[in-house]
C-alpha positions in Angstrom: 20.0 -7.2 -69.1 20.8 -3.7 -69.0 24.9 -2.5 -69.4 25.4 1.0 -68.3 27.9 3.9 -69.0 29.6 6.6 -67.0 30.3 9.9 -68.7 32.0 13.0 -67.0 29.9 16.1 -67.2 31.8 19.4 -67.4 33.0 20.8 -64.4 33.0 24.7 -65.3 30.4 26.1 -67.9 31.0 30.0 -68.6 28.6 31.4 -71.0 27.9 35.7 -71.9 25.6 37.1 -69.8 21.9 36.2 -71.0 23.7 33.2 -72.7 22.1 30.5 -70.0 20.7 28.3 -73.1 24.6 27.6 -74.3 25.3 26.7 -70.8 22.8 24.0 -70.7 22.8 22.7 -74.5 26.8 21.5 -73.2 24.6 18.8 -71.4 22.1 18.3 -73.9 24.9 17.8 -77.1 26.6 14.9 -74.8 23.0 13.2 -74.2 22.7 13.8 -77.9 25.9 12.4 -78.8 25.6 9.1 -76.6 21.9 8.5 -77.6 23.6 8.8 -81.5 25.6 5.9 -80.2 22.7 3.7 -78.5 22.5 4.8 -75.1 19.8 6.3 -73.2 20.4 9.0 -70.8 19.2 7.4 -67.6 20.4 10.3 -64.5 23.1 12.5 -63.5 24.5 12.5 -59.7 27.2 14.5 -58.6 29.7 12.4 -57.3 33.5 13.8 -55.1 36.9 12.3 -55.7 40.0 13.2 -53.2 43.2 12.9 -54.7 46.3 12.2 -52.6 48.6 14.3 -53.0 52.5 14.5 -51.6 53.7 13.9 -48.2 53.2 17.3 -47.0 50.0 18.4 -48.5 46.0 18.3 -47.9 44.2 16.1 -49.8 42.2 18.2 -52.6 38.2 17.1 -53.1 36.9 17.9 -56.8 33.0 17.6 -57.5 32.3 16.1 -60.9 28.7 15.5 -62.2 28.5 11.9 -63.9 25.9 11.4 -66.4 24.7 7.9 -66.6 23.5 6.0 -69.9 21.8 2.9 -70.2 21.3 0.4 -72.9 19.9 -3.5 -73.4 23.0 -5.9 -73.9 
């Protein structure tokens, strides 16, 4: 049986200009860190979540990228 594990990616990455490696090793050092605690990386989706807000406002949609892990129970 498998047990699986949600992790929120980082919304906003800023990196120097020719920097794109930095950028992308953000992703790779919380793969690393989960696998360091058992889990293996199994995909990443992008997933929305609307808040509510007050009485008189819009609700407000945020995109988040959820890495998923996986490991044997």
């Amino acid at each position: 049986m498998k047990q699986y594990k949600t992790v929120a990616g980082p919304k906003n990455i800023s990196v120097n200009k020719g920097d794109i490696q930095s950028g992308l090793d953000v992703f790779a050092n919380i793969i690393n860190n989960e696998a360091r605690a058992g889990w293996t990386y199994h995909s990443m989706e992008t997933i929305t979540i609307t808040e509510k807000p007050g009485c008189f406002q819009q609700p407000v949609s945020t995109y988040y990228y959820m890495l998923i892990f996986e490991r044997d129970v």
